[in-house]
N, C-alpha and C positions, 0 to 999 in steps of 0.2 A: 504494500500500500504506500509507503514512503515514496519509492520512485513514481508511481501514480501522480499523488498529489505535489511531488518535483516539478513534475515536467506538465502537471494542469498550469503549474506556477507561473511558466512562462508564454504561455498560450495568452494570446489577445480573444476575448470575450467574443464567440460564436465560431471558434478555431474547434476542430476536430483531433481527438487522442483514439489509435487506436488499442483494446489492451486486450491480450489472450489468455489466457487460463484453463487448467486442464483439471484445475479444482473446483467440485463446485460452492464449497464452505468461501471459495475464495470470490468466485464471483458473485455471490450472494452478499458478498462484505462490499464491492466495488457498487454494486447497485444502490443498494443501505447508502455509500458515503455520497454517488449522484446526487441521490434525491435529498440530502442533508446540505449540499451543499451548491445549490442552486444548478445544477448541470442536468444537463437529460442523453440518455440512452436512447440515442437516432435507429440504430438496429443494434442487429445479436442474432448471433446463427449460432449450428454447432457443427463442426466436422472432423471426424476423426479421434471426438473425445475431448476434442478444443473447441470452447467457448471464445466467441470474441464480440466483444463490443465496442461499438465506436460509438466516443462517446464528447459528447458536444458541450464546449465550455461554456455557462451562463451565469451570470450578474456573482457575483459575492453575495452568501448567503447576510441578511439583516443583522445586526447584532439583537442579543438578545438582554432582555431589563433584568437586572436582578435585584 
């Protein structure tokens, strides 16, 4: 997840990341951080036991009040 959210870091806002994964604990973690973190998952296929998703960078999530 680290290098994910590296290389989301330098992506200009509606830039495309693509990420594979042969875990599914793992892409189930990358989906969970999209949707936490303002980004959306454009597609997602599977072949060969590899998941991949490309996944489209959006706005910086809101701060939140505490």
């Amino acid at each position: 997840m680290l290098l994910i959210e590296e290389e989301m870091a330098v992506l200009e806002k509606g830039e495309v990341l693509q990420v594979a994964a042969d875990r599914h604990d793992l892409v189930e973690t990358v989906r969970s951080w999209v949707d936490e973190n303002g980004h959306t998952v454009e597609e997602e296929y599977v072949a060969s036991g590899v998941t991949t998703l490309i996944v489209r960078k959006g706005a910086a999530p809101a701060a939140k009040a505490t």
